[in-house]
C-alpha positions as CSV (number, residue, x, y, z in Angstrom):
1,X,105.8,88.9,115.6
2,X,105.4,91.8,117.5
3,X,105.0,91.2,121.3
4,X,102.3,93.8,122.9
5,X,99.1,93.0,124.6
6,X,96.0,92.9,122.9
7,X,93.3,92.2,125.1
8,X,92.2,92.8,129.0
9,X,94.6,89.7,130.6
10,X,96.4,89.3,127.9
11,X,99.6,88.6,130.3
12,X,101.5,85.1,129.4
13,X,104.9,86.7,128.6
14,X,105.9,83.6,128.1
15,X,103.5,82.1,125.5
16,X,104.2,85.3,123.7
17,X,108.0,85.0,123.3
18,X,107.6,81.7,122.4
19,X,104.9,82.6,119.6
20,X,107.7,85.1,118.7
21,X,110.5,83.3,118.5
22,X,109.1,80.5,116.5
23,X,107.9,83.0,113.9
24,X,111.3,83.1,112.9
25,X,113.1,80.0,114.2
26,X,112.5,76.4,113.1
27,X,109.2,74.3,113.6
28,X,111.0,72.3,111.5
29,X,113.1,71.0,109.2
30,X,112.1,69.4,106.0
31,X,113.9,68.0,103.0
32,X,116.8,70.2,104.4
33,X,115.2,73.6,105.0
34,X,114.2,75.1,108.1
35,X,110.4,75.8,108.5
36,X,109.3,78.7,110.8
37,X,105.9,79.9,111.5
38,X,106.2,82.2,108.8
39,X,107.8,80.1,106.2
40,X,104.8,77.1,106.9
41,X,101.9,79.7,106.5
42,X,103.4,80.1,103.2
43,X,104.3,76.9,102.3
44,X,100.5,75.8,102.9
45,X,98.8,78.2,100.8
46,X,101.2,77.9,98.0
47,X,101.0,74.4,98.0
48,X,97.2,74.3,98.2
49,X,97.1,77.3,95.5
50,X,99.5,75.6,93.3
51,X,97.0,72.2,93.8
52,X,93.7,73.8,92.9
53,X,95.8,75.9,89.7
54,X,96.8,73.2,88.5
55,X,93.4,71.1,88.8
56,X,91.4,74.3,87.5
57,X,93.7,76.0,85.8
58,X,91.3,78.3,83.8
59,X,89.7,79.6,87.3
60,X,92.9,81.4,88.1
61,X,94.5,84.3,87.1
62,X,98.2,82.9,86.9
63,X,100.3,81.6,83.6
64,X,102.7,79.4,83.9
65,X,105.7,81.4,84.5
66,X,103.9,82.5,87.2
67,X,103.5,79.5,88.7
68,X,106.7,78.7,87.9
69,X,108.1,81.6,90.4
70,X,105.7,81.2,93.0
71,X,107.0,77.4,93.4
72,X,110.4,78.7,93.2
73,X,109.8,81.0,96.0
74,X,112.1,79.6,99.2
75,X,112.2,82.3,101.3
76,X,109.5,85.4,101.8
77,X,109.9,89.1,103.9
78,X,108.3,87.7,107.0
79,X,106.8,91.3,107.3
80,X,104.1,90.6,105.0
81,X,102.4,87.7,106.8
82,X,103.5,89.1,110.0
83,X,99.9,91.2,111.1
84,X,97.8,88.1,109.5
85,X,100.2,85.6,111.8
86,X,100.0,88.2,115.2
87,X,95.9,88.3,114.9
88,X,95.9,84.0,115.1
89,X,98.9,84.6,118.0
90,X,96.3,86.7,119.7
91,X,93.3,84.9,119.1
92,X,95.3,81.7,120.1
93,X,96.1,83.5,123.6
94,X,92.3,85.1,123.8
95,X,90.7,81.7,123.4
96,X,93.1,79.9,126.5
97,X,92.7,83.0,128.4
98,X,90.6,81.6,131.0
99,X,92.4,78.3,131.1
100,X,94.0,77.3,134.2
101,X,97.4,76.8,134.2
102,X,98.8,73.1,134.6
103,X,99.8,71.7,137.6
104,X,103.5,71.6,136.8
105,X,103.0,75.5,136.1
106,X,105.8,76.4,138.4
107,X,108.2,73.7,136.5
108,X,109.5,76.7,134.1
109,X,111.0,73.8,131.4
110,X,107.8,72.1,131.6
111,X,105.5,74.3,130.9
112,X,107.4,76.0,128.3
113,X,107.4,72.8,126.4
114,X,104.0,72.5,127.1
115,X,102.9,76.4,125.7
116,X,105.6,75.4,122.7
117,X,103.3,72.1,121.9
118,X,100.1,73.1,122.5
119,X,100.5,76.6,120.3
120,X,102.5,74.9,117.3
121,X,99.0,72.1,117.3
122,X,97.0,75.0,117.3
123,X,98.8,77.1,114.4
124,X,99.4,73.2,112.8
125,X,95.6,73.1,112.8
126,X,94.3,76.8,112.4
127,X,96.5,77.6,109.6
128,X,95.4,74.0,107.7
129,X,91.5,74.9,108.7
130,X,91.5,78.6,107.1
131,X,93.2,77.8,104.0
132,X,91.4,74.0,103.1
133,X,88.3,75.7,103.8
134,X,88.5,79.0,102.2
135,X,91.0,79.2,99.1
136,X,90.9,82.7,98.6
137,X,93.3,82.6,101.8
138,X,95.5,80.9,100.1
139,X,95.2,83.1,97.3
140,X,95.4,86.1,99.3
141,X,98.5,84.7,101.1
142,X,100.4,83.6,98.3
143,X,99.6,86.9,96.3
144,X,100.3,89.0,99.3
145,X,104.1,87.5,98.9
146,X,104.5,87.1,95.4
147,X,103.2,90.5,94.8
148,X,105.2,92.2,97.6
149,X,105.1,96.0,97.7
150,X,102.4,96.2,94.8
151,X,99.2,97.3,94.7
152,X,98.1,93.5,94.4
153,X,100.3,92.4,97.3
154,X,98.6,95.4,99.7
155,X,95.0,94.6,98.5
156,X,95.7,91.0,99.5
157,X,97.1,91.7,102.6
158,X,94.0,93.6,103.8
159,X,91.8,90.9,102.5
160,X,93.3,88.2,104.5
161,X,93.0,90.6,107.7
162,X,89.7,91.0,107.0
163,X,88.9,87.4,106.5
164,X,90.3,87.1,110.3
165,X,87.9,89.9,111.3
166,X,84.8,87.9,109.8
167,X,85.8,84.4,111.5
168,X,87.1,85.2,114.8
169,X,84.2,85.9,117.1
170,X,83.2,89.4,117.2
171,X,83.8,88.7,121.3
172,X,87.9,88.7,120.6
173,X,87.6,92.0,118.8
174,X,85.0,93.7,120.9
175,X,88.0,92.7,123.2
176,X,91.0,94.0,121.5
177,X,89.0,97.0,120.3
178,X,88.2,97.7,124.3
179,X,91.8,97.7,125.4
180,X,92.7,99.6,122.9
181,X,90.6,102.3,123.9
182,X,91.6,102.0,127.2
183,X,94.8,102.1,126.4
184,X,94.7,105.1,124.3
């Protein structure tokens, strides 16, 4: 993740290192692997991809060796999901902008516990609501690896960001398009 502000009081430092270092360290760890931020993105869309393949195989454009590889597919260049993940970082800090901070605010171990639960529920439940309710995210995500540094892999990358763009309320990026300018 890169850190940077994206909006007019966008200023917890600390929520944003902590959605940065869990891009990269462990949520988790499951069946023996470690699952980051990145890695779990990934992990749901293949899975859910992989699901609906093999329920409706003849909808998809995969064969079997295809498949094959894409369930193989352990670890990913976190690059590639890395602008889709910072725009639900951002969002994330956009929609709890005007949240007042807890009581035990001044606690520092506290409250980073607290910013480290609250955000992994929030990227727990955002990443499951985009891609059960829209499978071409799942598509895009899981093409968007599998097809690294292709055509196909770029195409899906910019549909996924613009799937962001046409959920998020145009409010965040009338936001972010603002500071930008300001900032420029």
């Amino acid at each position: 993740m890169i850190i940077s502000s994206d909006f007019e009081g966008d200023s917890n430092d600390v929520l944003k290192d902590i959605q940065h270092d869990l891009w990269f360290h462990a949520l988790a760890e499951i069946d023996g692997k470690v699952s980051s931020s990145c890695q779990y993105i990934f992990f749901v869309a293949r899975s859910e991809l992989v699901k609906n393949i093999n329920a409706c195989p003849l909808l998809f454009e995969y064969d079997l060796e295809d498949i094959n590889e894409i369930n193989n597919l352990d670890s990913i260049d976190h690059r590639i999901l890395q602008y889709f993940h910072d725009q639900i970082a951002s969002y994330y800090r956009w929609l709890i902008k005007d949240e007042v901070s807890p009581r035990f605010f001044n606690d520092k171990v506290l409250y980073k516990k607290y910013l480290i639960n609250n955000w992994i529920g929030y990227l727990i439940i955002e990443i499951n609501s985009l891609i059960f309710s829209n499978l071409d995210i799942a598509e895009n995500i899981v093409d968007s690896v599998y097809f690294a540094n292709e055509k196909k892999g770029y195409e899906s990358e910019a549909l996924l960001n613009n799937t962001l763009i046409s959920l998020y309320h145009d409010d965040y990026f009338e936001a972010v398009n603002r500071y930008r300018l300001k900032r420029n």
